[in-house]
C-alpha positions in Angstrom: 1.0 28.7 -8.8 -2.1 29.1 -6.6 -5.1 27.0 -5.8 -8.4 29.0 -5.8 -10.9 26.5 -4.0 -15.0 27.4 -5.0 -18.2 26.7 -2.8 -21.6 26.0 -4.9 -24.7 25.6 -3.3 -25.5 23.1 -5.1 -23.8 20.1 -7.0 -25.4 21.1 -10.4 -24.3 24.5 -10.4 -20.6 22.9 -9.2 -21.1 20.4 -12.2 -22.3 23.2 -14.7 -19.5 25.3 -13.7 -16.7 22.8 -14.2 -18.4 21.8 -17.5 -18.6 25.3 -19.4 -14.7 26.1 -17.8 -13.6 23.0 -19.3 -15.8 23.2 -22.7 -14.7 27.2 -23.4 -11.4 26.9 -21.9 -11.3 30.8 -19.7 -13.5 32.6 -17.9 -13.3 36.9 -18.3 -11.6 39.0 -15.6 -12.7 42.6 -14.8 -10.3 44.8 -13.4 -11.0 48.4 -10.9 -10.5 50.3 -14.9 -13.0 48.2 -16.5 -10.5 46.7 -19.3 -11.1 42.9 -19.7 -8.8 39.9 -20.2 -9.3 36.3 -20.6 -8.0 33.8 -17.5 -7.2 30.0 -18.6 -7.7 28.1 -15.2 -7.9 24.7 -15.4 -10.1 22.8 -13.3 -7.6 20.2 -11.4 -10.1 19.1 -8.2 -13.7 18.4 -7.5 -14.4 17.4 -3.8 -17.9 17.0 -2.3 -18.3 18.0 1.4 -20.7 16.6 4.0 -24.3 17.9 4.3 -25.7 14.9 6.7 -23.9 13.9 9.5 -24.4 10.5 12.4 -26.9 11.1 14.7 -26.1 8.1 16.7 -26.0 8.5 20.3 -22.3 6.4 20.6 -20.8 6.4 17.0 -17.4 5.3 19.1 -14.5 4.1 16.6 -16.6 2.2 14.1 -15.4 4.2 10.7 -14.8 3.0 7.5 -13.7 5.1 4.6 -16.7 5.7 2.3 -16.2 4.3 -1.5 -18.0 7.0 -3.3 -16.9 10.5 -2.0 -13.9 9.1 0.2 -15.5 10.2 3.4 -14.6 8.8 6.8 -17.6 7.3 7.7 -19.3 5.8 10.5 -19.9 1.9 10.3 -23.6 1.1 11.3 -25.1 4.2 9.3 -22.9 5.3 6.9 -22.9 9.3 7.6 -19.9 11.0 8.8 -19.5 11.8 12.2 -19.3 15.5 13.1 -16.1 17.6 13.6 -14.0 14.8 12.4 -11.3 15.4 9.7 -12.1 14.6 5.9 -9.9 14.1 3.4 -11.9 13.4 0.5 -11.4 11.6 -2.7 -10.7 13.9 -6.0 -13.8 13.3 -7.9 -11.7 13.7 -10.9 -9.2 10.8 -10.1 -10.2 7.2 -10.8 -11.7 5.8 -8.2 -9.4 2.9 -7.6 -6.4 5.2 -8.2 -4.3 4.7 -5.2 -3.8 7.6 -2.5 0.5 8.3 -3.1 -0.4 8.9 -6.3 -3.1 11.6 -6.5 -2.5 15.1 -7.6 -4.5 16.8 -4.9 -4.8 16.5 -1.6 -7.3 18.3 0.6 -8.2 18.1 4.7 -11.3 19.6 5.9 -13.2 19.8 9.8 -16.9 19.9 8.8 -20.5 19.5 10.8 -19.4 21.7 13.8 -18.2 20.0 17.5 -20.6 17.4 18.6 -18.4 14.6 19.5 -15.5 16.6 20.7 -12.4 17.5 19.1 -8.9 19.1 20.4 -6.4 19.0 21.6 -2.6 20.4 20.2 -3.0 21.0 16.8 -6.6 21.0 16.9 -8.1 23.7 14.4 -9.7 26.6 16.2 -13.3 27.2 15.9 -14.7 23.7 16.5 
């Protein structure tokens, strides 16, 4: 079994998308021969991403994991800091559903290096 992980640009084309999947049940598949067939994905994860990150000029330690999309974020203004690691919430768990029991797990780096990052085990490109 795979994952296959989708970027919108927008979270009403995301919402649209996960909507008509759900509501029809497959999407069509082309092949390089032009003969069709029906896939029946189901759609198991929705995760939002940062798009605004802390500006502050000494963010330090001060995070707090964000109710809503699950985001480590920073105390006194409530944005993400940049290059840290986010594991967000699945949008399609309950929100009170503890952490060992969710079905999907995912880690992401966003917002480039501004803070600093590194170190062994760091991911490269920040």
């Amino acid at each position: 079994m795979k994952y296959v992980v989708l970027e919108f640009d927008s979270d009403d084309e995301a919402d649209s998308f996960s909507e008509a999947l759900n509501a029809v049940g497959y999407v069509l598949s082309a092949s390089e021969k032009s003969s069709m067939w029906k896939v029946y994905p189901r759609v198991k994860g929705i995760f939002r991403k940062p798009s605004q990150f802390c500006e502050c000029a000494k963010p330090g330690e001060k995070s707090v994991r964000g109710a809503k999309w699950g985001w480590w974020i920073h105390r006194d203004c409530g944005k993400p800091k940049r290059g840290q690691w986010q594991h967000p919430r699945n949008l399609l768990d309950p929100i009170d559903l503890p952490a060992r029991e969710r079905a999907m797990y995912l880690g992401v780096v966003e917002g480039g290096k501004k803070y600093g990052t590194g170190g062994p085990g760091a991911p490269k490109g920040l």
